[in-house]
MDAnalysis code that builds the backbone (N, CA, C; Angstrom):
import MDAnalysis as mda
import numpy as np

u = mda.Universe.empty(204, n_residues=68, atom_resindex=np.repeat(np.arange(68), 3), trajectory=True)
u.add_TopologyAttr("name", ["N", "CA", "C"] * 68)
u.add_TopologyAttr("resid", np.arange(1, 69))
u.add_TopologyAttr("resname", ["UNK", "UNK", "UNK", "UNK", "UNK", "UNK", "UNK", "UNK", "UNK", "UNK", "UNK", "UNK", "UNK", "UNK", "UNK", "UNK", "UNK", "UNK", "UNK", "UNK", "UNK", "UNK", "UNK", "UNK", "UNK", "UNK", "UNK", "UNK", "UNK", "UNK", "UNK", "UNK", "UNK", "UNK", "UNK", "UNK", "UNK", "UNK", "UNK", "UNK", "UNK", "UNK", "UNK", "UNK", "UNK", "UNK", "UNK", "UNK", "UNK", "UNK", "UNK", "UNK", "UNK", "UNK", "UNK", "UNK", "UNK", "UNK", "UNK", "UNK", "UNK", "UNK", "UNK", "UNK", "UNK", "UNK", "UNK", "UNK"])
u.atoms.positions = np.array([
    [0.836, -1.183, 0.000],
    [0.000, 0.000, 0.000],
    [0.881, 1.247, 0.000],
    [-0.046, 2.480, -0.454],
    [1.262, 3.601, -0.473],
    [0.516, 4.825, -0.047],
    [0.995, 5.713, 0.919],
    [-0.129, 6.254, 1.772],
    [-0.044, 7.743, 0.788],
    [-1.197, 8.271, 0.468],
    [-1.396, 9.383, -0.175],
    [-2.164, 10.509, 0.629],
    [-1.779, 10.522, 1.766],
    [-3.082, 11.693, 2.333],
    [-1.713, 11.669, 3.392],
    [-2.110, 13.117, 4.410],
    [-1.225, 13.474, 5.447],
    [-2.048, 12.898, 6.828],
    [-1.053, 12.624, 8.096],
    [-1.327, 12.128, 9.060],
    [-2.054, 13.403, 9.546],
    [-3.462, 13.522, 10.217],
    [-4.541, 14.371, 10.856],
    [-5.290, 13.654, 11.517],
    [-6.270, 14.732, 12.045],
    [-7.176, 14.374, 13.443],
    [-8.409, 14.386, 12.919],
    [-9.206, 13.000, 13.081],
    [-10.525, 12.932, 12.616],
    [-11.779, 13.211, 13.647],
    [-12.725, 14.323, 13.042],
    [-13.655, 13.924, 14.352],
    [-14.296, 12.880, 14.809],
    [-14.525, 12.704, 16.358],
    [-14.929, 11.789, 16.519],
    [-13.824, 10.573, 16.913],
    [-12.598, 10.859, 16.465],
    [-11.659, 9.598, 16.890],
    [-10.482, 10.454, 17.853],
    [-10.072, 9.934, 19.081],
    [-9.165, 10.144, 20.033],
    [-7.993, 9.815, 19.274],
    [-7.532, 9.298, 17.715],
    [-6.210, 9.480, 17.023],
    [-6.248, 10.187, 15.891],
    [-4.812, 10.153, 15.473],
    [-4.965, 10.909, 14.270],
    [-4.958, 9.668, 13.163],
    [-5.483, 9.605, 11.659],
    [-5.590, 8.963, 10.713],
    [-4.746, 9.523, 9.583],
    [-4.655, 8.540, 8.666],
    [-4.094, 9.071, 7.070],
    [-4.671, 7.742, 6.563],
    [-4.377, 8.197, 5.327],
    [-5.494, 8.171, 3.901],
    [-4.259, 6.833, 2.874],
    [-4.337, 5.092, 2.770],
    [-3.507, 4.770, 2.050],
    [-4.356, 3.934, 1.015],
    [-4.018, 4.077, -0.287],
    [-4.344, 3.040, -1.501],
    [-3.548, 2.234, -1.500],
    [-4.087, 0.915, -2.456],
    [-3.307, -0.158, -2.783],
    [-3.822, -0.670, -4.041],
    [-2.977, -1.247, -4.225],
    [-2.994, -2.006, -6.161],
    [-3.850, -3.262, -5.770],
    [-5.642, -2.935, -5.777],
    [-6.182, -4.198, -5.112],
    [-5.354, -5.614, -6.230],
    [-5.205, -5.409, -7.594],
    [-5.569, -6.783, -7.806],
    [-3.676, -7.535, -7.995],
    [-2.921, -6.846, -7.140],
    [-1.530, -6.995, -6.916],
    [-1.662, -7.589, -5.481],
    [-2.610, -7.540, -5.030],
    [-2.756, -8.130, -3.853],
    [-4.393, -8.720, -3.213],
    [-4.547, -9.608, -4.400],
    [-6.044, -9.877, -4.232],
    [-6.342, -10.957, -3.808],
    [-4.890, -12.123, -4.160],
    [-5.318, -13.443, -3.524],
    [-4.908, -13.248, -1.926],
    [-4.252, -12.109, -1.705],
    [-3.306, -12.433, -0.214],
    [-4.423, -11.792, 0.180],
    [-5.255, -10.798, -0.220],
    [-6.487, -10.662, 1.030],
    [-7.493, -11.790, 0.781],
    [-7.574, -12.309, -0.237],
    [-8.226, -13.857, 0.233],
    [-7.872, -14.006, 1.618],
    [-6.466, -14.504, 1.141],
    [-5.903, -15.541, 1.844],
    [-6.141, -14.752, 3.332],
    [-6.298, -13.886, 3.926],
    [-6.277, -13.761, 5.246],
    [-7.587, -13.215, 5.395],
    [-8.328, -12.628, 4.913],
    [-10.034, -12.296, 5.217],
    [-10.868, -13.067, 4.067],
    [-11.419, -14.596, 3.909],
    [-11.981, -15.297, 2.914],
    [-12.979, -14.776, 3.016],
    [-13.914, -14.537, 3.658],
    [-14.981, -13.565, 3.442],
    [-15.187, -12.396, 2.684],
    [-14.148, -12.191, 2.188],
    [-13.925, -11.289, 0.910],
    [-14.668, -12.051, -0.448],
    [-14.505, -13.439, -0.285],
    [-14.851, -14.265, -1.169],
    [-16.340, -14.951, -1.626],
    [-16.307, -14.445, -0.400],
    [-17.681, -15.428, -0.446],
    [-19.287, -14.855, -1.085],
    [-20.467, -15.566, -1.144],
    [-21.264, -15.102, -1.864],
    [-22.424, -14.641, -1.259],
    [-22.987, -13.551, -2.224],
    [-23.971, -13.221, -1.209],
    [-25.105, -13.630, -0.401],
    [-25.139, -14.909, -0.888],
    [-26.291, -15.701, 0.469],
    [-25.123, -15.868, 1.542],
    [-23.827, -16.269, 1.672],
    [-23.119, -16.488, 2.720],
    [-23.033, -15.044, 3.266],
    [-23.033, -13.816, 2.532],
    [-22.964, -13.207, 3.339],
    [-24.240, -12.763, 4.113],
    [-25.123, -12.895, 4.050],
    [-26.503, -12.432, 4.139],
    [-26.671, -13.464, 5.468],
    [-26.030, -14.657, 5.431],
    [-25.874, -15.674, 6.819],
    [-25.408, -15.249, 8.162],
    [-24.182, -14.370, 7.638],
    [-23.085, -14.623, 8.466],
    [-23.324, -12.709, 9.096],
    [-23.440, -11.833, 8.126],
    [-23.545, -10.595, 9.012],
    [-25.145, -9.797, 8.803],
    [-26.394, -10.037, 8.293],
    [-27.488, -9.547, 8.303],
    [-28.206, -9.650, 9.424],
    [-28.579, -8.702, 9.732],
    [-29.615, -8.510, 11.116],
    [-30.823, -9.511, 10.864],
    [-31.060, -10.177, 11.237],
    [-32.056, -11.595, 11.829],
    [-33.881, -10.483, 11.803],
    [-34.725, -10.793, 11.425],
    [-36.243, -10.001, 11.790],
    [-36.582, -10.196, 12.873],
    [-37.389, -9.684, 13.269],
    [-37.871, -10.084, 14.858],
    [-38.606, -11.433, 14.769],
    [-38.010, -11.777, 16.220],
    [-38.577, -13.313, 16.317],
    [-38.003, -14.480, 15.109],
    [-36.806, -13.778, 14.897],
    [-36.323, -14.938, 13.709],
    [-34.825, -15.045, 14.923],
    [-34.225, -16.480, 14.638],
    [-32.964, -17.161, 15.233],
    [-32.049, -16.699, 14.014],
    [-31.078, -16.021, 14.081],
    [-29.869, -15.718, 13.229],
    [-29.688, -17.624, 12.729],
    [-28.935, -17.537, 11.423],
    [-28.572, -18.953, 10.764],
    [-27.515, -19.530, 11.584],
    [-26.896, -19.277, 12.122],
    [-25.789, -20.014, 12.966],
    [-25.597, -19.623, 14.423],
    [-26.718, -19.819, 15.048],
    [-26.899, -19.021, 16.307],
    [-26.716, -20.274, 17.200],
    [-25.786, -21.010, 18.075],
    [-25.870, -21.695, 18.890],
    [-26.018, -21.513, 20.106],
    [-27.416, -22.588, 20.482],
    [-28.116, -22.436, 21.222],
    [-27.327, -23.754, 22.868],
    [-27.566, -22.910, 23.843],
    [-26.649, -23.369, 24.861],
    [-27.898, -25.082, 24.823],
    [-26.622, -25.932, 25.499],
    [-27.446, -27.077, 25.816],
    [-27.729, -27.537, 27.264],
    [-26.544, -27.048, 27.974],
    [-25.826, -26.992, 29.930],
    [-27.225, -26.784, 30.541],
    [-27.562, -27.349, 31.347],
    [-28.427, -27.022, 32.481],
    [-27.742, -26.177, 33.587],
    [-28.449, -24.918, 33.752],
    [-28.015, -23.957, 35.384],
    [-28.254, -24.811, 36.350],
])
């Protein structure tokens, strides 16, 4: 990545930020390779981070089995 913006103070954040691009497709399998969810499709994503309706169980919600 190669940072194009100057180090400053954003509102709202207790640090300062700067601004970097990158050559996505010079580095497209290595963000595979460490966030695969980059990959995946949109019913997986619609599984894994969409807000559930009321009275609906999220798709991968495990439910305790232990007796108190």
């Amino acid at each position: 990545s190669e940072q194009i913006g100057e180090l400053r103070d954003y509102p709202g954040l207790n640090y300062k930020v700067v601004l970097y691009r990158a050559n996505v497709a010079a580095i497209r399998e290595r963000s595979f390779s460490r966030f695969p969810f980059f990959r995946s499709t949109s019913l997986e994503q619609r599984m894994l981070f969409e807000t559930p309706g009321a009275g609906e169980l999220a798709p991968l919600t495990i439910l305790p089995t232990a007796k108190y």
